[in-house]
Structures are given as structure tokens and as C-alpha cells.
C-alpha positions in Angstrom: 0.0 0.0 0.0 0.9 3.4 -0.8 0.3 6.0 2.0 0.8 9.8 1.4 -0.4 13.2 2.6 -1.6 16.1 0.0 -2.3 19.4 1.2 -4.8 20.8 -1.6 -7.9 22.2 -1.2 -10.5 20.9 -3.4 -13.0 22.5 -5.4 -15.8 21.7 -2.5 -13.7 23.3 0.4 -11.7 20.4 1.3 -7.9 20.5 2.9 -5.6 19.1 5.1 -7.1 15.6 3.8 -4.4 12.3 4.4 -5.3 9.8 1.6 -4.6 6.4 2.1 -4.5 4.6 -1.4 -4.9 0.9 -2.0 -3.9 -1.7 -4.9 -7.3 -1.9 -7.6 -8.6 -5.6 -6.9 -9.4 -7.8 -9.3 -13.4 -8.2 -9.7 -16.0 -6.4 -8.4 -14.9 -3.8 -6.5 -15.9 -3.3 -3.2 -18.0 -0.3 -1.7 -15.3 0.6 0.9 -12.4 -0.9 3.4 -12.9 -0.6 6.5 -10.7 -1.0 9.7 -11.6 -1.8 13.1 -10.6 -0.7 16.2 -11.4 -2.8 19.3 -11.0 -2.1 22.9 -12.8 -3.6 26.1 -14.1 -3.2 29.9 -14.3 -4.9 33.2 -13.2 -8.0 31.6 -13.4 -11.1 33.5 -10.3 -12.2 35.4 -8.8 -15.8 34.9 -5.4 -15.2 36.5 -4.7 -15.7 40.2 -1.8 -14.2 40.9 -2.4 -11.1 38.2 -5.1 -10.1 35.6 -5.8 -11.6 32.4 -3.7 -10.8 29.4 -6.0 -10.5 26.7 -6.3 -10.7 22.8 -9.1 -10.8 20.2 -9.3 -13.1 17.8 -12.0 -11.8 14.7 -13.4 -14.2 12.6 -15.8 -14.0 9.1 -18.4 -16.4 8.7 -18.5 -17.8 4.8 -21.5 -18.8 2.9 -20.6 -22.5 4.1 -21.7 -21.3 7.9 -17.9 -21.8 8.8 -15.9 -18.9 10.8 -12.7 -18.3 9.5 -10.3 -16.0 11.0 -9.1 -13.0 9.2 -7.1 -11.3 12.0 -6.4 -11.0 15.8 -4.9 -8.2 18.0 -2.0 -8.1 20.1 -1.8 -8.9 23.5 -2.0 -6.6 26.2 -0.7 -8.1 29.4 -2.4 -7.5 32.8 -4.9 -5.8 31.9 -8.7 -5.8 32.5 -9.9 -2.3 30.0 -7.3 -3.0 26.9 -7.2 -1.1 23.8 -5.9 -2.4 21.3 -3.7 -1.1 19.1 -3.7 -3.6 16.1 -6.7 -3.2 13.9 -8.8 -5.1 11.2 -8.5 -4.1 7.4 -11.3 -5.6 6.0 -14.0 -5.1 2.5 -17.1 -3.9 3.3 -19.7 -4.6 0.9 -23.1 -3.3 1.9 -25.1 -5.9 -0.3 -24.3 -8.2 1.7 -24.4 -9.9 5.3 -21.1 -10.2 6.7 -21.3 -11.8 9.7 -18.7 -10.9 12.2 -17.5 -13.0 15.3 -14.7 -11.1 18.2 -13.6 -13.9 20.7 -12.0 -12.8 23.6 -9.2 -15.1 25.3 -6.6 -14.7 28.3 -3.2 -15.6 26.7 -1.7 -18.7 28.9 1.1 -19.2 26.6 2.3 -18.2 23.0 0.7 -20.8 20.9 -1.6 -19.2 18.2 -4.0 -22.2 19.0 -6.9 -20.7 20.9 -7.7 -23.6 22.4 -4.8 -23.9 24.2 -6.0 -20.0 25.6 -8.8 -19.4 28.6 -11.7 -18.2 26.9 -13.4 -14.8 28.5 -16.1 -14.3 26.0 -17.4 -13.4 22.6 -19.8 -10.9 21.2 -21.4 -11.7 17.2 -22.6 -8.7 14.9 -22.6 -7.9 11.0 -20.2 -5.2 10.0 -24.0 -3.8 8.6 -24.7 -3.5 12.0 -21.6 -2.0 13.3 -21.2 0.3 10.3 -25.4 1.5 10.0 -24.7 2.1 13.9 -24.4 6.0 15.7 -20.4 7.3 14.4 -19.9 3.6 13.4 -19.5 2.6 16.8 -21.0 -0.5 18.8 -20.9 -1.4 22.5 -21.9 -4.8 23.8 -21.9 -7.4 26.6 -19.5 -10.4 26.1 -21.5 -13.5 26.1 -19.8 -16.3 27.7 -21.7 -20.3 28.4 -24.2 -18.5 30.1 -25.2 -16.1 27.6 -24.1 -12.2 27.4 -23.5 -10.3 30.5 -20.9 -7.6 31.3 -21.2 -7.8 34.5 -19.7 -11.6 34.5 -17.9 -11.5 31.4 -17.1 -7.6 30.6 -17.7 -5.5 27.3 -16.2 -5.0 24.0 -16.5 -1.6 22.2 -15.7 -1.8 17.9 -15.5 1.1 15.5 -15.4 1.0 12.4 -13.7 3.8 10.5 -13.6 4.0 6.5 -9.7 3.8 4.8 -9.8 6.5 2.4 -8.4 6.5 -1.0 -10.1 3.6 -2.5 -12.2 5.8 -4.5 -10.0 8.6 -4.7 -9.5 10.3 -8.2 -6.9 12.7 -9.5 -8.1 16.6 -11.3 -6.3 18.0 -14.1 -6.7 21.2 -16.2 -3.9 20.9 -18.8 -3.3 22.9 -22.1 -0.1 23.3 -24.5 2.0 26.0 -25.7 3.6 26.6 -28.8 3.6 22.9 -30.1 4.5 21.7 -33.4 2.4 19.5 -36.3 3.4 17.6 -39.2 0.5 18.7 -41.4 1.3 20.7 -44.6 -1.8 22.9 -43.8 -3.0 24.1 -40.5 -1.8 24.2 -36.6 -2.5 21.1 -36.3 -5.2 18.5 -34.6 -3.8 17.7 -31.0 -4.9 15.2 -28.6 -2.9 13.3 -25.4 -2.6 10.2 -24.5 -1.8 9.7 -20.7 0.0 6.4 -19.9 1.1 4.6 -16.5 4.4 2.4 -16.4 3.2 -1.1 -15.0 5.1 -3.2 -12.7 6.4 -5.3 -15.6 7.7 -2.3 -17.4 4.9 -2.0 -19.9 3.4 1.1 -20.8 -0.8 1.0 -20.5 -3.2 4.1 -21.6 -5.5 5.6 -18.3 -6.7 8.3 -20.4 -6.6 10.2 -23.6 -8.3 13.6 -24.2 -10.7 15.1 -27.5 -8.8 16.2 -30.1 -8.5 20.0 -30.4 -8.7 21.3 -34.0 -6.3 24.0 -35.9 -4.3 25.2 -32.6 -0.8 25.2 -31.9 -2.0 26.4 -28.5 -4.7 23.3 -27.4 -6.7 23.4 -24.0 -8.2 20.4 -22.8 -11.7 19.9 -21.2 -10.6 19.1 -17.6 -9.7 15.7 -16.5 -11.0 13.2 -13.8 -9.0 9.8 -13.2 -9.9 7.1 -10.7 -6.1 7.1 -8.9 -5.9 3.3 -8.5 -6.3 3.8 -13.0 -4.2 6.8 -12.7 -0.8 5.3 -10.8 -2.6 1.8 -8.8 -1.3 3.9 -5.3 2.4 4.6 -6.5 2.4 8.5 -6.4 6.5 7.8 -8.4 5.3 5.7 -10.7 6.1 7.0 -13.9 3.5 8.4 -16.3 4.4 9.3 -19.6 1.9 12.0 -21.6 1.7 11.8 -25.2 1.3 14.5 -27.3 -0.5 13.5 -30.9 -1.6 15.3 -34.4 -4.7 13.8 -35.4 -5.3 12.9 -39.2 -8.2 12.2 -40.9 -6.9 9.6 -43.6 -3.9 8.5 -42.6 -2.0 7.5 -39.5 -1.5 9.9 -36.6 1.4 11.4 -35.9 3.6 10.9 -32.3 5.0 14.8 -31.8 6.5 13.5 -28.0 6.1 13.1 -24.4 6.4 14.3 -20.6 8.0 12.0 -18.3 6.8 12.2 -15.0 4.7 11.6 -11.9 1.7 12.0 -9.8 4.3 13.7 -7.0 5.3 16.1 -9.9 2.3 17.3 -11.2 1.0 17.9 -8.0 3.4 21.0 -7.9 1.5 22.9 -10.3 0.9 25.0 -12.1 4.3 24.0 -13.9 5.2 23.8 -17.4 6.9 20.4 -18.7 8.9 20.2 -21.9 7.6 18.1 -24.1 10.7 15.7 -25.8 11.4 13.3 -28.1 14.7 11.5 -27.3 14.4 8.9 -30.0 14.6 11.3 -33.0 17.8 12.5 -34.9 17.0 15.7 -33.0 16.2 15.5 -29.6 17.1 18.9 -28.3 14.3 20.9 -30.4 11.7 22.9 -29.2 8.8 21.1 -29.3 6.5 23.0 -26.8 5.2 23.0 -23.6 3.1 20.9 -21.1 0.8 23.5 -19.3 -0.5 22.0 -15.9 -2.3 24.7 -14.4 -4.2 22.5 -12.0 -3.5 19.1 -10.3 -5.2 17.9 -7.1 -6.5 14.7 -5.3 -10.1 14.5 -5.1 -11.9 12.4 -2.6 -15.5 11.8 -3.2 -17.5 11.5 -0.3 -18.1 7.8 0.0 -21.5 6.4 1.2 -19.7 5.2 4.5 -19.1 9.1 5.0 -22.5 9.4 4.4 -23.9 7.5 6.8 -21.4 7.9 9.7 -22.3 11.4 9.4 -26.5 10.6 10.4 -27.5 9.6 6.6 -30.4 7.3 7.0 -31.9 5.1 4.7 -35.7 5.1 5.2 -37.5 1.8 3.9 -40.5 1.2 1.9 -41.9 -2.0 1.4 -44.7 -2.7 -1.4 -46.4 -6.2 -2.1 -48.3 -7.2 -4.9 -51.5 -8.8 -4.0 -53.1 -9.1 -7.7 -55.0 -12.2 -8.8 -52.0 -13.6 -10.8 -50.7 -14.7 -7.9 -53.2 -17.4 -6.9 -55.7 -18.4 -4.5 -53.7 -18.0 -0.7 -55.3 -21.1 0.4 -54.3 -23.1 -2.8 -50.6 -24.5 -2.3 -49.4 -23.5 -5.9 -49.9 -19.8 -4.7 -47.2 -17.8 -4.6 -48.8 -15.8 -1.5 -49.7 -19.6 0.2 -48.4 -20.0 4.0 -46.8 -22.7 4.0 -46.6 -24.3 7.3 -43.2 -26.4 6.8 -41.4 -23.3 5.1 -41.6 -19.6 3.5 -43.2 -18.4 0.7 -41.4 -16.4 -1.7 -42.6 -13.2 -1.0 -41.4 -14.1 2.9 -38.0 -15.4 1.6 -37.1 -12.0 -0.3 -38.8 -9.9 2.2 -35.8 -11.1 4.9 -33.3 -11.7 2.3 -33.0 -7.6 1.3 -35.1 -6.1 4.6 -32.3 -7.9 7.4 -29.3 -5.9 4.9 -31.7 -2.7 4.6 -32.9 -2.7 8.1 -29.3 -2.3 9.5 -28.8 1.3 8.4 -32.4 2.4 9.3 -32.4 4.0 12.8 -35.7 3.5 14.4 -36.5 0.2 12.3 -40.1 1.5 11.4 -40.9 0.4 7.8 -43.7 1.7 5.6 -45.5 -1.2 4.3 -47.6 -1.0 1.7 -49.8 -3.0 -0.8 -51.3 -2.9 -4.1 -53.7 -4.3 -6.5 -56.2 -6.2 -4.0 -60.1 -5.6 -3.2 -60.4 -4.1 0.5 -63.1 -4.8 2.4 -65.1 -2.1 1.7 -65.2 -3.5 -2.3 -62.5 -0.8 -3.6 -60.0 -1.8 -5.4 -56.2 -0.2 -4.5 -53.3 0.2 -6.2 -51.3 1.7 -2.8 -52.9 0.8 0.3 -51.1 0.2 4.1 -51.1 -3.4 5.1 -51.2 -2.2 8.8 -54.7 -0.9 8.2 -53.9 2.4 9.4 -53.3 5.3 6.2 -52.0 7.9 8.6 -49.2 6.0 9.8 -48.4 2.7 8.0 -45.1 1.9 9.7 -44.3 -1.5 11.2 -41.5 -2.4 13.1 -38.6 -4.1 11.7 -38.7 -6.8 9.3 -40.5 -9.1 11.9 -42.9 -6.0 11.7 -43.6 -6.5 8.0 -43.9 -10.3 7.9 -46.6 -9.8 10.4 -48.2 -7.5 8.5 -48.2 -9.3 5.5 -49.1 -12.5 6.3 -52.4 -10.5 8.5 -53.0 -8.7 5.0 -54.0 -12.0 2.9 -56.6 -12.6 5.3 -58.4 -9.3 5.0 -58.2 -8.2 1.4 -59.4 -9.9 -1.8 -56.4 -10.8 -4.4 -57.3 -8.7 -8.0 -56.2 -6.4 -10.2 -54.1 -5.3 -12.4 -50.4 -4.7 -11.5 -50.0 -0.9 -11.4 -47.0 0.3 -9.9 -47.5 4.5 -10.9 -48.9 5.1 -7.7 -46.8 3.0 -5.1 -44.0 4.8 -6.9 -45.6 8.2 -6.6 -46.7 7.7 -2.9 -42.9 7.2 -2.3 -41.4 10.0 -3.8 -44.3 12.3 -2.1 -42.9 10.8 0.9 -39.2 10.8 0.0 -39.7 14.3 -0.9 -41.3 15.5 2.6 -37.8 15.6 4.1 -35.4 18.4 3.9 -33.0 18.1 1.8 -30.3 19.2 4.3 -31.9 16.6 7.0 -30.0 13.5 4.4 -32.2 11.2 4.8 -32.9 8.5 1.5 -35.6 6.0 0.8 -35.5 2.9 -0.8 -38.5 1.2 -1.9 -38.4 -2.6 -2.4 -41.4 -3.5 -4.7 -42.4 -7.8 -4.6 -44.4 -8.4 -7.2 -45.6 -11.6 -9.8 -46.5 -10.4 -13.2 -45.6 -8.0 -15.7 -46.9 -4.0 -15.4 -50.3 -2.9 -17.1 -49.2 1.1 -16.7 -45.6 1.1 -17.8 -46.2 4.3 -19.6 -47.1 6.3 -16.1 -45.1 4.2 -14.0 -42.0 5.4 -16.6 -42.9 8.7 -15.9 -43.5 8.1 -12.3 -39.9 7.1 -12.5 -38.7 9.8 -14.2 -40.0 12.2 -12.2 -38.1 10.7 -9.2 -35.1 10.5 -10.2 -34.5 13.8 -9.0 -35.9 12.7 -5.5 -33.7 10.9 -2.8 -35.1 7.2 -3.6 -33.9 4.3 -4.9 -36.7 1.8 -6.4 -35.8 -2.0 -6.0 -37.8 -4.4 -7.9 -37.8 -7.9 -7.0 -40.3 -10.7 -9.4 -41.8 -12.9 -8.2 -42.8 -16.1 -9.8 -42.7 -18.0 -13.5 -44.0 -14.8 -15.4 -42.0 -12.4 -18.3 -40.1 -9.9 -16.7 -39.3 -8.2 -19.6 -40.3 -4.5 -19.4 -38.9 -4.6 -15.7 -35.1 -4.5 -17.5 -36.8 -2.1 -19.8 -37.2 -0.1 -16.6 -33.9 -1.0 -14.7 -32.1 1.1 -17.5 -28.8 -0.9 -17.1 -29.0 -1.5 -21.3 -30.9 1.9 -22.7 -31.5 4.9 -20.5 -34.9 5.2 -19.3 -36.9 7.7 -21.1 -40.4 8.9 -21.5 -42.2 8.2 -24.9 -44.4 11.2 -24.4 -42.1 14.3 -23.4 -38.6 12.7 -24.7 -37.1 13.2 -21.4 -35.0 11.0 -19.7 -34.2 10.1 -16.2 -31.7 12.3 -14.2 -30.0 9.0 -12.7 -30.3 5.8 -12.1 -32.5 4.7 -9.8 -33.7 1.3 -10.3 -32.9 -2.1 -10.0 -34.6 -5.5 -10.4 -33.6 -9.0 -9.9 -35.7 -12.4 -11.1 -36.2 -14.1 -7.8 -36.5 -17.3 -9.6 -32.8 -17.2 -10.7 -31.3 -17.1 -7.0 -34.6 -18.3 -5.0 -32.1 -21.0 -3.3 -29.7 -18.6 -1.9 -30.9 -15.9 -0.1 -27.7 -14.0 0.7 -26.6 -13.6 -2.7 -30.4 -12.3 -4.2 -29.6 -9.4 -1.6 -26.4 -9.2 -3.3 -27.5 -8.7 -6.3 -31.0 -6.5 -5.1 -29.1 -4.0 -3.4 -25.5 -3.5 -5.0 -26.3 -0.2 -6.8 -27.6 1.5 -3.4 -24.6 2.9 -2.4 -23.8 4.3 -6.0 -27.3 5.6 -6.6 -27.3 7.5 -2.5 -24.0 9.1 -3.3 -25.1 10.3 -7.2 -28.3 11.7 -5.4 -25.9 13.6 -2.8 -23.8 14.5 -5.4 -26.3 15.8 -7.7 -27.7 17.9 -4.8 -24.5 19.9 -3.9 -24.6 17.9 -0.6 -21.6 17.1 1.4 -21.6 14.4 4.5 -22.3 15.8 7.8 -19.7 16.1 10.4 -19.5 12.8 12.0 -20.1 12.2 15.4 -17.0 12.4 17.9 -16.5 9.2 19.3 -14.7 9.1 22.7 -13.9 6.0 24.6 -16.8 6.4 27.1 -19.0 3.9 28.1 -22.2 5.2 27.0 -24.8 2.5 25.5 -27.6 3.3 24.4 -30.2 0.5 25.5 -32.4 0.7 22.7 -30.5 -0.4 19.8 -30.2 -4.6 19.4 -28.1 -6.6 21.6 -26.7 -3.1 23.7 -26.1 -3.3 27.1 -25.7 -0.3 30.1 -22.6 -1.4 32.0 -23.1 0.8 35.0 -26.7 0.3 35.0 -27.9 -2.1 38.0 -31.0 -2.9 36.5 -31.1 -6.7 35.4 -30.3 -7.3 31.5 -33.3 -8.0 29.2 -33.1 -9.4 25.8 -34.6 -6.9 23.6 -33.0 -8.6 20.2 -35.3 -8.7 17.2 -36.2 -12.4 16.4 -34.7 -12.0 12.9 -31.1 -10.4 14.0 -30.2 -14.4 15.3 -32.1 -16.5 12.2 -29.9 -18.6 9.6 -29.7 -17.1 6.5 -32.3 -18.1 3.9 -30.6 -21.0 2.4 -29.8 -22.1 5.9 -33.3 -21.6 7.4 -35.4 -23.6 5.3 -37.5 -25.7 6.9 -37.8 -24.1 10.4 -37.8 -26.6 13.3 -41.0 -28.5 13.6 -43.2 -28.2 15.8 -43.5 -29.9 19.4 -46.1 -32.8 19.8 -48.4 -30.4 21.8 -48.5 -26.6 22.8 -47.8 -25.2 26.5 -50.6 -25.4 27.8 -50.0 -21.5 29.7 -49.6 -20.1 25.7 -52.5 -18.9 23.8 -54.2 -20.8 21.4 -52.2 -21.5 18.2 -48.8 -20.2 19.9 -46.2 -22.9 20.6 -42.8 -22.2 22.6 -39.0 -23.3 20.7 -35.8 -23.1 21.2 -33.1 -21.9 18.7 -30.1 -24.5 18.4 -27.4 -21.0 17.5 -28.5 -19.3 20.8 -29.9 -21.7 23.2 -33.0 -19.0 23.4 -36.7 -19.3 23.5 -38.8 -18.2 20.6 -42.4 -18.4 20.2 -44.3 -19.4 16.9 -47.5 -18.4 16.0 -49.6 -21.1 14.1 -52.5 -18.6 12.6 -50.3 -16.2 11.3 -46.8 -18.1 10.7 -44.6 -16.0 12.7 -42.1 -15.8 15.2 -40.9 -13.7 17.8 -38.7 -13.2 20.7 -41.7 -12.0 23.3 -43.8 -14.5 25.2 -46.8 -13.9 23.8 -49.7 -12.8 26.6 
């Protein structure tokens, strides 16, 4: 890794800024890379004679279920409140679940075998969770055999802070002076052709500019240049700039070069000779390199974003046509299946337990469209809570619940409109000041292809200015086709009656059919463009991220967020986890424990009481509605 320090002020008021660049991976990139910082308090003692000398060991869970370690800290010796000084580099990838495991042990000798260590205790989080969390921070109980209390076992405190540079780019404004041509008529077409030196010696083209016509004095339309392009994080790696005369008919001609760096144009604005040391005259005039601007520009990432209060408001709309099936016929795609999830229920905690992470007070706006109500209207955007004013439910549990209460009140109809689920969202997206940063995504399940693509284009359209992403999820056997026509990824979006296109993109849609088996990586593929489309929205708005919060290394938890704990508090722990923060992953969950051979008898009718083989906790299921929770149901 290359690590520097630039003092330029950017365009957008930016200075002082220390930029941190890494190698360009191979693949997808991901959204950021994150480090962690770990420290804990009033950890348990297992020494006699002195107190523990602890370590952390941090494991990754893969999509086999198996933890694997990708780093430890050092060891701080007798010492019950450590911070640690080593931290975790990681990739953070907000698509998908990364499920995170920090082990605590008391070193009792210098083997790198754990088990040969005294275990203290353990606290389990997705970096979602830790990142979507108040300045990035997260405070917890270790949990040790009998289950998570600081008081026995002590507390662990991560923070996650982003490693700038990744997406860094380099600004130039270059022009030329007095340069030469080979043409017989004319100044001259001139263009250049920017190239890095790779490791192997080879030279490889990062950028080449238009060509300006009939000038022996060109000026270029500025230039922008990812820097892992630009120099892959070697600010002396050699870049050699090309200067070219264009011809029509025949070959272009090579006038010369600048040989130099990203360290050296960062000096400007400085002139560089341009030369050509193979030719029979080397020493000739052949013009001037004019750099008159050069600076690193760091473009606020969507971590920045939401460490500084950014939150991403969710909106959930289901598609309760007639295309979908009878509910109480098995072949429906809305039946309630008592040995498994539907599909709908399947992609509603696939992408909700990713979304849910960065959405502060977990409330959800649920919505449905396309049934019969009760009262014999038919609506194409209607709250499955019942309640218009405020149809918010809480967390994902929240909109299971409120789906699965929904098929038993409302008649299945007709015909799939989405205009005006797309419309309510970006009224409601649109509600919040735009200084306040706060972005909605709206996840639309549905089973057949639109009947109003012409207003739901233009419903689109219209909120591509808004701060809203729209993610489209089908359901079912049926043609998807003009939902790609909609996701825009092939032909920009446009509207067949004004001519006018979108502003950015803001869809995305996925075939559940083609990932139905594996949950994790439908979310993958749902939600990859959110971070992209939050940060073009920001952008396009003139919006900078807010100041994030200062972090300190006090001990204040706040008791309402999942799995937190109040280490001075005397009051006795509760467990106030939501029932999906501990389930298996889709493709793990499938089918969920049977049921006992007969109910408790103290439970209401329909409940029965089970426990969770990963936690050793109780959980209640409810037969009528096919849901779980944590609570014991009165």
C-alpha cells in the first residue's frame, strides 16, 4: 500500500485531507475498506496471581456457515480495559451480510491455538450492524456459556472507520503551448494520450483527451482519473503523456512526451517540456506541457455518508393481484406454508435484514397494491397495517406480520400498477429536507408484468430527482421483460411522451426465480447499486456528508439499539433482540424446526414455545399467522 499526505484544497472546500490509497482488486470492487478498532471493559479475570492478558481473535463467517479468522490483536498483558492497538482491514460490501465474530481469550502461553488459551467471551454482529450504527461505533456485553452479561464477562466496544483512497481520483486542467504539427496545412489536430508504467515495465493508456482542432495552443476539457487507473497507489510511478496530431486519412502522428509523476504534477501549475529523445534531434523545441491545475479529489463515499446521520428510510410494497393465486391453494405464490416460507417471505428477509441495518428506528412503511379491501374498492397503494396515517411496522418481523395478517383481509385482484406506489414514495421521500439526508429505498415484490408502464416510466422519471432508490424484486414463473426495460442498465430510461429521460439511475430489479435457493446472494445482487445511486443523489444535490459524530472512549450505551447493554446500570439485563437479528440465513433456514407434539398449555391458542439450536434462546411461533418472535406472547 501506498500511503501519502496532500495538502490541496478541493473544489468543494476540502484540505488538510491524508489519503490512504490501495492496490485496484481484481473483480467487483468493493464499496469501501474498512478497519476496526477494538478495545474492552471490566473484563473477566482468569489469573490468580495477576489479571488476564488479553487478545481478540475476529473471525468471518462464509456462505458455508464456517468462521474463519481474518485477524487477531496483540496482547495486552495484565490488563482488564485493553485497547488495542492492532486493527482489522477488511472489505465492506453493503449488499451483503457479513457476519462478524470477536472472541476474547486470556493468553496462557504463545501458541496461536486458541484452544490452548482461557476463553473470556465473545460478542457476534454484522459489519452492517456495526457500520449502520451511531459514528460507526458499537458497545456490547460479552456473552460467555451462560449467555451475554458484562457484569460476568465484561464489554467489548468496535469502531469501524472507513480507509480512504479507495475511490480517490486525481483533477487536471492541462493545455499546450507553442507545439508543433506535421501537417502541410494548419496548426494542427492535437490530442494526449496519458499512460502509467506497469510493474512489468509495460506502458498501458489511463486516459486520452478530444482532439482540439487547428491550434498550436490546445486546451483540454478538464480531467478526472480514478487514482488506483491513474498510478494503482504509487504517487512515483512514472506516467508518460503523449502529445498527438490527429489525421483524418492517414496515420496519426507521435509529436512526443512528458515524463513524470503524480508527486510532480502535483506541484502545479508547472510547465513540462515536451521531448522526443528517439529522433535525430532530440534537443528541439517542441513545446510545452501546461498544468495549471493538479489535485486529489476524494468523493465523499456512502460510509461518510452515513457515519455522518445519513439514513436510509425503507418502503416495502407487495403485490397482492390475482396472478398470484388463491392464498389457500398450495401453488400460490402468497400460500403459508406451514413447513417453510413463501417467496414473497423469503425476499422480504433476504434484502429487509441488509436494509434494516442502516435504518435507525427500524419502522418500515408497508404497503400493498392491486387487491379488493373490504369495503369492495380496489387499491393500487394501500397500508397493510390498516392504518393510512401512519403505516409503519417495526422491523422486518414488523412486515412479515403484517403481510401474512393482509392475505386474510383483502381480496387478491387487479391489475399490476406500480405508478402510484411509486408516486406515494417519492411524495414521501420528498417531505424531508433536503439538508436533513435522509434516503428512501423502496423494495417492490411483485408476480407479473406491469399494465401502466407508460405512467409508471414517468412516475420514474420524475423521481429520479428525489432521494429514492426503487428496487424491484419478481416474483414467480411470469415475463419480466419490461422490468429490465425499466432498470435502465441496457438503454437509459426515457419517457415516450415528453422525450425526457431520467436524471439518474435509480432502479434495480432482480428475477427471484434465478437465485430463489440462496438468499444472501439475491440481496447481493437486489441492493448493490444503493450505495452508487445514495452518493449520485448527494452529489447531484451539492450535498456534502455531515460532520460525524465524535467518538470518545466512554461507556455510554444506548439500550435501545439490538443486543446493547448499560454497564453501570444495575437494572437486570433484558433481551430486547429482534427475532430476525439471530435467524440462519435463507438458504440455511429452510424448513424451520418442527413443531412440538403439543402446545404449553400457559400459551394462547395456536402459539407454541422453541428453542433456537445457535443461541440456546426461547422463541415463540404463532400457528395462525406463521410467525415468530422473541416476546412470550400474553
Amino acid at each position: 500500500q501506498a500511503r501519502f499526505s496532500v495538502q490541496k484544497a478541493t473544489p468543494m472546500g476540502d484540505t488538510a485531507v491524508n489519503y490512504q490509497l490501495m492496490d485496484a482488486p481484481g473483480g467487483a470492487l468493493p464499496c469501501s475498506r474498512v478497519k476496526l478498532s477494538i478495545e474492552c471493559k471490566s473484563l473477566r479475570n482468569m489469573d490468580t496471581f495477576s489479571k488476564s492478558d488479553p487478545f481478540v481473535v475476529v473471525e468471518l463467517k462464509d456462505k458455508q456457515g464456517r468462521w474463519k479468522e481474518i485477524g487477531r490483536t496483540e496482547t495486552i498483558y495484565n490488563n482488564l480495559n485493553p485497547r488495542f492497538a492492532t486493527t482489522i482491514e477488511m472489505d465492506y460490501f453493503f449488499e451483503e451480510m457479513q457476519y462478524l465474530k470477536f472472541s476474547v481469550y486470556d493468553e496462557d502461553n504463545k501458541s496461536r491455538i486458541v484452544s490452548q488459551q482461557d476463553f473470556i467471551g465473545s460478542y457476534e454482529s454484522s459489519l452492517g450492524s456495526i457500520v449502520g450504527s451511531k459514528a460507526n461505533s458499537v458497545s456490547a456485553a460479552l456473552k460467555g456459556k451462560s449467555g451475554a452479561d458484562e457484569k460476568k464477562y465484561g464489554a467489548i466496544r468496535i469502531l469501524a472507520e472507513e480507509i480512504k483512497g479507495l475511490n480517490d481520483s486525481i483533477r487536471l486542467r492541462v493545455a499546450a503551448s507553442k507545439v508543433q504539427t506535421k501537417d502541410w496545412f494548419g496548426k494542427g489536430d492535437h490530442y494526449l494520450v496519458f499512460k502509467r508504467r506497469r510493474v512489468d515495465g509495460e506502458y498501458e493508456m489511463v486516459w486520452k483527451t478530444e482532439v482540439i482542432k487547428n491550434s498550436k495552443d490546445p486546451s483540454w476539457q478538464p480531467i478526472e482519473v480514478p487514482l488506483k487507473n491513474f498510478n494503482a497507489g504509487d504517487i512515483n510511478a512514472n506516467i508518460a503523456i503523449e502529445l498527438w496530431d490527429w489525421n483524418a486519412v492517414s496515420q496519426h502522428d507521435y509529436l512526443g512526451k512528458v515524463s513524470t509523476n503524480t508527486a510532480e504534477l502535483l506541484k502545479a501549475p508547472k510547465n513540462f517540456p515536451f521531448t522526443k529523445p528517439e529522433s535525430k534531434n532530440p534537443n528541439k523545441d517542441r513545446g510545452q506541457l501546461v498544468v495549471s491545475l493538479a489535485e486529489i479529489y476524494h468523493p465523499p463515499s456512502f460510509l461518510e455518508y452515513i457515519a455522518g446521520g445519513c439514513e436510509i428510510n425503507v418502503m416495502v410494497a407487495i403485490d397482492f393481484t390475482a396472478s398470484n393465486g388463491q392464498v389457500n391453494l398450495p401453488k400460490s405464490l402468497h400460500y403459508m406454508n406451514p413447513t417453510g416460507w413463501n417467496d414473497y417471505q423469503k425476499a422480504i428477509v433476504a434484502v429487509g435484514e441488509i436494509l434494516e441495518k442502516y435504518d435507525a428506528d427500524k419502522q418500515f412503511d408497508v404497503f400493498g397494491f392491486g387487491a379488493q379491501l373490504p369495503n369492495g374498492s380496489v387499491s393500487h397503494c394501500f397500508a397493510l397495517n390498516g392504518n393510512a396515517a401512519n403505516p409503519s411496522v417495526s422491523g422486518v418481523q414488523g412486515i412479515l406480520d403484517a403481510y401474512a395478517a393482509s392475505l386474510q383481509n383483502v381480496t387478491l385482484f387487479g391489475p399490476t400498477n406500480f405508478a402510484q406506489v411509486i408516486r406515494n414514495a417519492d411524495t414521501i421521500s420528498r417531505s424531508y429536507p433536503v439538508q436533513s439526508q435522509k434516503y428512501t429505498v423502496l423494495l417492490i415484490l411483485t408476480d407479473g408484468e406491469i399494465t401502466d408502464m407508460a405512467e409508471t416510466t414517468e412516475a420514474i422519471i420524475e423521481a429520479s430527482n428525489s432521494p429514492l432508490s426503487i428496487v424491484i424484486v419478481g416474483i414467480g414463473p411470469a415475463n419480466f421483460d419490461k422490468m429490465n426495460t425499466l432498470d435502465g442498465d441496457d438503454e437509459v430510461l426515457t419517457s415516450e411522451r415528453t422525450g425526457k429521460r431520467v436524471a439518474r439511475d435509480i432502479v434495480q430489479f432482480v428475477a427471484f426465480r434465478e437465485l430463489a435457493s440462496n438468499g444472501p446472494l439475491l440481496a447481493k445482487e437486489v441492493l448493490h447499486e444503493i450505495p452508487d445511486q445514495l452518493t449520485s443523489y448527494m452529489k447531484s444535490k451539492n450535498l456534502r456528508p455531515n460532520k460525524k459524530p465524535a467518538v470518545e472512549s466512554v461507556w455510554t450505551i444506548d439500550m435501545s439499539r439490538q443486543q446493547s447493554f448499560r454497564p453501570n446500570d444495575n437494572l437486570p439485563l433484558t433481551n430486547n433482540r429482534n427475532p430476525l437479528s439471530t435467524m440462519p440465513s435463507i438458504s440455511e433456514a429452510l424448513p424451520p424446526p418442527p413443531p412440538p407434539p403439543a402446545y404449553g398449555s400457559s400459551l394462547p391458542p395456536g402459539w407454541e414455545e422453541a428453542v433456537d439450536p445457535s443461541s440456546g434462546n426461547m422463541y415463540y411461533v404463532n400457528h395462525v399467522t406463521k410467525t415468530t418472535q422473541w416476546e412470550r406472547p400474553r
